[in-house]
N, C-alpha and C positions, 0 to 999 in steps of 0.2 A: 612463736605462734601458739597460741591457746588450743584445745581442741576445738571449742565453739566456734573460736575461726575457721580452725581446717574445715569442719563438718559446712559449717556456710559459703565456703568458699567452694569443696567439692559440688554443695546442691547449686549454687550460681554454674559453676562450669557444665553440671549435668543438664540444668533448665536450656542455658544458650545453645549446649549441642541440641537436643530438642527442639525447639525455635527454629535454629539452621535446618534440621533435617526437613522441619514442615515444610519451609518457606522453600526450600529444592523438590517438594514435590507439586506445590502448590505452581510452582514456576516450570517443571516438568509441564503440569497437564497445560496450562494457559500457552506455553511454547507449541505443545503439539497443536494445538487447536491453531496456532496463527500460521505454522506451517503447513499444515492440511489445508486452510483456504487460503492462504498463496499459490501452493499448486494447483489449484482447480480452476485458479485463473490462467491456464497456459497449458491443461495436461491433453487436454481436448486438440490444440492447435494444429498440430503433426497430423492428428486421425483427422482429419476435417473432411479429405476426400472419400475416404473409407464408410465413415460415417453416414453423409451424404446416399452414399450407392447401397447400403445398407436399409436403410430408415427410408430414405426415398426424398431427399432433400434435391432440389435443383442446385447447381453450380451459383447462381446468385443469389440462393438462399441459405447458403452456409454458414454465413456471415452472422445472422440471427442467434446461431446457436451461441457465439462468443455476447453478440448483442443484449439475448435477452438475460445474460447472467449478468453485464456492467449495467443495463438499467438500473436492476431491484438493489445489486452491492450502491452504487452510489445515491441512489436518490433516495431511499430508505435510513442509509446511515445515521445520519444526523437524529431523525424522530428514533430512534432507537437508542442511540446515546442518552437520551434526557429519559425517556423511559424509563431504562437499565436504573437511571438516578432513582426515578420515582418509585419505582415496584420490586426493586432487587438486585442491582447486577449478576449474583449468583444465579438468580431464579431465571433470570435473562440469555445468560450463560447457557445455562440447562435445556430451556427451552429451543434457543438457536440449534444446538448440538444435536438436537433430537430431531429438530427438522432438517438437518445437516443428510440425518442418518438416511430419514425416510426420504426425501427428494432423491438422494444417490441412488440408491434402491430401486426406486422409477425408471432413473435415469438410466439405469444397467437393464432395465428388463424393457425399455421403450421399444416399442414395433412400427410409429408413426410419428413424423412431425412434430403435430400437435404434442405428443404426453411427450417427448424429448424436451421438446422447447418449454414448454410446463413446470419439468424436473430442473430446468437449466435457471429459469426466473424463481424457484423454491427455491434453489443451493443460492442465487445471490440473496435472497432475502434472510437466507441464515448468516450467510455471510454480512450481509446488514447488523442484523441480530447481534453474531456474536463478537465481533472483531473490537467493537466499541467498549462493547461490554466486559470482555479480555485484558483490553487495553486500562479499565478504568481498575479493575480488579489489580490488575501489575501494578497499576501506581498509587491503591490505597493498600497493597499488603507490602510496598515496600517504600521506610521514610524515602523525603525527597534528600538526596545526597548521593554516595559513590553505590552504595547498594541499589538506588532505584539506575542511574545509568547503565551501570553493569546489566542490570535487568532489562531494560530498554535498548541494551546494545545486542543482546544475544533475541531479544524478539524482532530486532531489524535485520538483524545477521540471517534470522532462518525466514524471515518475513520475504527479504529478499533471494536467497537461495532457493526457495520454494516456485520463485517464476522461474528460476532456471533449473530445476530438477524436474519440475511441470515440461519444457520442454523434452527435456531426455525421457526422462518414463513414460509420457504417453508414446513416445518411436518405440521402445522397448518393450509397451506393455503389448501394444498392436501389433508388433512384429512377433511376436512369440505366444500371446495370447490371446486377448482380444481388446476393443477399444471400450467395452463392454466394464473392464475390469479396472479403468479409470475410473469409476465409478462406487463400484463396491469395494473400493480399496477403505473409502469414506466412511460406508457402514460399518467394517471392523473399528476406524479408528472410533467413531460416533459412540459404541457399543464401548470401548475400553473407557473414552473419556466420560461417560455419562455412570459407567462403575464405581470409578474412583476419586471423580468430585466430590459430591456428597461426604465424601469422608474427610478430605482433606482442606475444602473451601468451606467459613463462614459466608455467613448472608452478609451482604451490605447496602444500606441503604438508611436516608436519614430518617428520624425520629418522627418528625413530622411529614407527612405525605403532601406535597403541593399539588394543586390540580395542573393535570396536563392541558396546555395552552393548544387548544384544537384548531384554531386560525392561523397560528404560526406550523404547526403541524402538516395543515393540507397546502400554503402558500408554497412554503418550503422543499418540499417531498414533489409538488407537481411541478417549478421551477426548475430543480434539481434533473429531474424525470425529462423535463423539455431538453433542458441545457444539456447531456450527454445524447439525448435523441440527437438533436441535434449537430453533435459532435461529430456523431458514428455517421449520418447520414452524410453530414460533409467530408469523412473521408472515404467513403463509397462511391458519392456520386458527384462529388467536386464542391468548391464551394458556393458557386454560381447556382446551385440546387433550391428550388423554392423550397421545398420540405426543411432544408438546412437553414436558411433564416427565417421561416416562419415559426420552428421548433425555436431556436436560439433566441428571437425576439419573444416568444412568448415566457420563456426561461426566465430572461432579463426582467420582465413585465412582472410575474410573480413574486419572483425573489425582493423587486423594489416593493410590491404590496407586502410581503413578509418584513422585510425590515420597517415599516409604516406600523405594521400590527406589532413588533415585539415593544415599540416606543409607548405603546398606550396602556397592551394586558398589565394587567397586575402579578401575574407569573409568567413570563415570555420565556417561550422553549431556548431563546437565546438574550440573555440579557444583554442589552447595546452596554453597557459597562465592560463587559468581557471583551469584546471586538473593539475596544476605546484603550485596551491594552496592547503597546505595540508588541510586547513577545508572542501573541495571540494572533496576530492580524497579519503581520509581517511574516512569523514563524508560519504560520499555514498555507502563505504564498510560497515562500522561499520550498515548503515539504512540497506543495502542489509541483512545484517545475523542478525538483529533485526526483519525485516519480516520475513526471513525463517523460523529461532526459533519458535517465536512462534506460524505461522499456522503450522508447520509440527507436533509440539508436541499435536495441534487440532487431526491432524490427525491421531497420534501414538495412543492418547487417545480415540477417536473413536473406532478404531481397538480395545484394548481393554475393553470400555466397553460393545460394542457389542461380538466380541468373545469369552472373556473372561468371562466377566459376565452375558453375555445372554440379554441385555436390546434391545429394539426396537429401531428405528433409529430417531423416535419423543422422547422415552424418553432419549438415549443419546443424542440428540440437546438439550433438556430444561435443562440439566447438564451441559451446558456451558452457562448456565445463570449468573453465580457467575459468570465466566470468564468477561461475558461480565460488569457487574458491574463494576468489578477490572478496567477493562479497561476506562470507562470513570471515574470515581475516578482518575484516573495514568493520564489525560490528563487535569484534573483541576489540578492537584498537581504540572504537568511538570514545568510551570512557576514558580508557586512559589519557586520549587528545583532549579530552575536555577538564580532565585533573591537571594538565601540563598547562595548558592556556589558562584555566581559571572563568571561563565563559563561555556556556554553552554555544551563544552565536558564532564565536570568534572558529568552532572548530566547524558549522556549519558553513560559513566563506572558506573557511580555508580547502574543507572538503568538494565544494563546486566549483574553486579556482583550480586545485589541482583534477579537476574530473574535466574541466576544458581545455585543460593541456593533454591531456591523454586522449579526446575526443579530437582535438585538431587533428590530434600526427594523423587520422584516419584519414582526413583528405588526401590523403598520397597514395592510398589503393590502388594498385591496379588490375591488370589483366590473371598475372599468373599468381599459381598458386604458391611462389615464392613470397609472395607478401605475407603469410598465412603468422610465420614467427612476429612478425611488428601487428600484425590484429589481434592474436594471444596477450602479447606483453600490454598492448594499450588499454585492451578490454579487461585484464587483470587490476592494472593498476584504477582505471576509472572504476572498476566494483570497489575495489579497500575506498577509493575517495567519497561515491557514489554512498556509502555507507555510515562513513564517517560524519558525511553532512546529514544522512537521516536520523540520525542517532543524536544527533546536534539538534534537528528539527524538533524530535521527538520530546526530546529535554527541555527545549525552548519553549514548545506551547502549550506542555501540559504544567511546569515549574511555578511556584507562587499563587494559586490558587487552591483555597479550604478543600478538603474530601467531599462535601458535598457538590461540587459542580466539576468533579475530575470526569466521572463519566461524559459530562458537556462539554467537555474540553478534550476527553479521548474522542468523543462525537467528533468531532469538528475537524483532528487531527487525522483521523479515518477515513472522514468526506474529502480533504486534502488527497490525501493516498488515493483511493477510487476517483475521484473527478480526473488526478494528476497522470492516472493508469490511464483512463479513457481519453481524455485531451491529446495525451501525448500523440502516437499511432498515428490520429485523424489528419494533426496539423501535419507530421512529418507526408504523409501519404498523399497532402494536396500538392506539396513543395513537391514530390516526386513525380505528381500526376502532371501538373503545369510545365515541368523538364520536357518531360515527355510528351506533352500535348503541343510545346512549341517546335519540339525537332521534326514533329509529325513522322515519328520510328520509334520502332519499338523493339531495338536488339540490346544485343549486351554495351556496346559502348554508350549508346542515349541512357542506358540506367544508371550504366557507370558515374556517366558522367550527373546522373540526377540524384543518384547516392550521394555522392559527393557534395553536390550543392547544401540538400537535406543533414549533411552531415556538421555542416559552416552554419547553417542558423541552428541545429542543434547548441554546436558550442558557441554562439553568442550568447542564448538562453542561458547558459551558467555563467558567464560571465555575469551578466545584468543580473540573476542572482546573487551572487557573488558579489560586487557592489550593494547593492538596495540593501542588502542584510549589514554589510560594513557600514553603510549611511544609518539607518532606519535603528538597527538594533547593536550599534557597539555601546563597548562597557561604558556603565556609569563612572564619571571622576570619585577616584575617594576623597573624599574630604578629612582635611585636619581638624581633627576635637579639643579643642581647649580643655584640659583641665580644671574642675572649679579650684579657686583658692579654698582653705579649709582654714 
C-alpha cells in the first residue's frame, strides 16, 4: 500500500466516523422529540381525577382534556406534513418544538379549564406540527435500506414505549410531585431540543416551492377534525349518539369533497397518484388498526384490572411495564424481521398474526389475581409483535417514494398513528358499553365478562389485518431475465 493510499484511506475512515457521529445525534434529537409526544399522549390519564378537583373540571368533563389534545394531533397532521415539504421540515421541526415548549408551560401553570384545555389543543397541534415533520426528517437523512429501518425501528420502539411510560410517570409524577410537572417536564426537554438542532440538522426542503393547495388543506383538516369528533363522542356517549353520526357523517362528506378537490388542483396537498399505491393505501390502513389494537386493548386491560381486580390506577400503570419492555425489544427486532423476510409487508402480517395470538390467550381472564403471570407474558409478547408490524408499517408506506414527497408520506403515516390512537378506545368502549347495557349491571363480572367480549373483536381486528396485508400487499414474483446473446 502506497502512502497516498494509506493517507486516503485513513481521511475515508475519518469522514465516515464523522458522518456516523452526526447522523447518531441527528437521530438522538428526532428520537427524543417522538418520545416526548408519545408520552403526552397517556402522561395525563392516571391524574385525570386530580386534575379535575384541582382546575375545576366536572367528572364528565374530564374526558376533554384527553379530547381536545387528539382533535388538533390528528386532524392537523396531514396539512402539516405537506407544509413541513413546502417551507422546511427543519424550520417545521423548530417551530412545533417551540410550541411544544410554550403550551406545556401553560399547561403546568393552568388555574381554569378554559387555559388547561387551550394548553392541551396547543401541545396537540405541536404534536401535529412536529411528528410529521420528525418522521420525514428520519427518512430523508437516512438512504432507504437497513439504516433507515433500524432508524424507524428505534423511533417505533420509543414512539410506542412513550404511551406506556406516559402511564407510569404521570402515577409517579402526581404521587410524589405534582400533576403540574407532566407538563414542565416538556419545557426542559423543548428548551434542550431547540439548543441542539440548529447545529446538528440541515434545512430540507425542495428547490422549487409549490403552492400550498388551500381547498384540500381546509376539506381535509375539517373532515379529519369531524371524524375523530366523532369518534370520541361515540365512545362517550354510545353510538346511537346524534352528535356521533352527525360528526362522522359530516367527516365522510368532506373527506369525499377533498378527494374531488385533490383530482382537479394542479398541486394537491395529496396527489391521487400516491394513494393509487398499494404500499401507501394499504400500509396506512394495516398502521391505522396496529395502533388501535394495541392502545385500545391498554385500555380494555385497565378497565379490568382496576374493576375487576381491584388494583389502583399507579399499580395498573406499573403493569404495563412488561408491555412497555415488549415493545422496544419489537422495535429492535423490526429490522432485523424485515432483513430475514426480504419484505417489509411480510414482517407486518406476521407481526399482527402473532399480536392475535397473544391478544386471544387474554380471553381466559379471570377473577383472581393469579391470572396476573399469563396477562404479563401475553402483553409482552403482543408489544415485540405489536412493533414489529409498526415498524413494517413504517417501512411500508414511507419506501419508494423521491425525498420530495417523504414529508406527504410521513403526513399520512402520522394521520394513521393519530386517527388509529383515537378510533381505537371509542370502538373498543362501545363493545364494552353495549355488554353492559344488555346485562343491565354493572359489577365486576358483566365487565368481565364485556372485557372479554371487547377483547375477541380486538383480535379479529388483527387477524383481518393480517390477511388484507397478505392479500393486498405480498412480494412481487421475481422474474427470470434472459440474457441478451452477444
Amino acid at each position: 500500500m502506497t502512502r497516498t493510499d494509506s493517507v486516503s484511506e485513513v481521511t475515508t475512515d475519518q469522514a465516515g466516523a464523522a458522518t456516523s457521529g452526526r447522523d447518531r445525534l441527528v437521530l438522538a434529537v428526532l428520537l427524543t422529540a417522538s418520545f416526548t409526544l408519545a408520552v403526552d399522549f397517556s402522561i395525563l390519564n392516571v391524574a385525570l381525577p386530580v386534575i379535575g378537583a384541582e382546575v375545576g373540571f366536572g367528572l364528565s368533563d374530564l374526558q376533554w382534556i384527553a379530547t381536545a389534545f387528539a382533535l388538533c394531533a390528528a386532524g392537523f397532521t396531514l396539512l402539516f406534513g405537506r407544509v413541513a415539504d413546502i417551507f422546511g421540515r427543519r424550520r417545521m421541526f423548530l417551530i412545533g418544538i417551540a410550541l411544544l415548549g410554550v403550551s406545556s408551560l401553560a399547561g403546568g401553570l393552568a388555574t381554569n379549564p378554559a387555559m388547561l384545555l387551550t394548553a392541551r389543543a396547543a401541545q396537540g397541534l405541536a404534536t401535529a406540527i412536529v411528528t410529521p415533520a420528525a418522521l420525514s426528517l428520519l427518512t430523508t437523512s437516512f438512504p432507504e435500506g437497513p439504516r433507515r429501518e433500524r432508524a424507524l425501528g428505534l423511533n417505533g420502539a420509543l414512539m410506542a414505549a412513550g404511551f406506556t411510560t406516559g402511564a407510569i410517570l404521570g402515577g409517579v409524577v402526581t404521587d410524589l410531585l405534582s400533576w403540574r410537572w407532566a407538563f414542565f417536564i416538556n419545557v426542559v426537554v423543548a428548551v434542550a431540543v431547540l439548543a441542539v438542532t440548529p447545529a446538528v440538522m440541515t434545512e430540507s426542503r425542495p428547490d422549487e416551492r409549490p403552492r400550498l393547495d388551500l381547498p384540500g388543506a381546509i376539506t381535509v383538516t375539517g373532515g379529519l377534525l369531524a371524524l375523530v369528533f366523532g369518534l370520541t363522542s361515540a365512545g362517550e356517549h354510545g353510538w346511537g349518539d346524534p352528535r356521533a353520526w352527525g360528526a362522522l357523517l359530516a367527516g365522510a362528506l368532506l373527506l369525499l369533497v377533498f378527494w374531488n378537490v385533490e383530482k382537479r388542483v394542479a398541486a394537491p396537498l395529496v396527489p391521487v397518484r400516491i394513494m393509487r399505491r398499494r404500499s401507501v393505501a394499504w400500509g396506512n390502513i394495516a398502521g391505522a388498526l396496529a395502533f388501535a389494537t394495541e392502545t385500545s386493548l391498554v385500555f380494555l386491560l385497565t378497565l379490568y384490572l382496576q374493576e375487576v381486580l381491584g388494583f389502583s390506577p399507579l399499580t395498573a400503570g406499573l403493569s404495563f411495564a412488561v408491555l412497555g419492555l415488549g415493545t422496544v425489544l419489537g422495535g429492535i427486532l423490526g429490522p432485523k424481521v424485515i432483513g430475514r423476510l426480504g419484505h417489509p409487508p411480510r414482517a407486518l402480517a406476521l407481526g399482527m398474526t402473532v399480536q392475535a395470538v397473544a391478544t386471544l390467550v387474554l380471553v381466559f381472564l379471570g377473577h383472581s389475581q393469579t391470572w396476573m403471570p399469563l396477562l404479563l407474558v401475553a402483553t409482552f409478547v403482543g408489544g415485540v409483535a405489536n412493533l414489529v408490524a409498526i415498524v413494517g408499517f413504517m417501512v411500508t408506506a414511507t419506501s419508494g417514494l423521491p425525498d420530495e414527497e417523504q414529508g406527504l408520506a410521513a403526513g399520512l403515516a402520522t394521520m394513521s398513528q393519530q386517527v388509529g390512537i383515537t378510533l381505537g378506545i371509542p370502538v373498543m368502549s362501545a363493545v364494552v358499553g353495549a355488554v353492559v347495557a344488555s346485562r343491565n349491571a354493572e359489577n365486576a363480572d358483566t365487565i368481565l365478562t364485556a372485557v372479554r367480549t371487547a377483547i375477541g373483536v380486538n383480535t379479529a381486528l388483527c387477524v383481518l389485518t393480517a390477511i388484507a396485508v397478505a392479500i393486498f400487499l405480498s412480494a412481487p414474483r421475481s422474474r427470470a431475465v434472459t440474457a441478451p446473446v452477444e
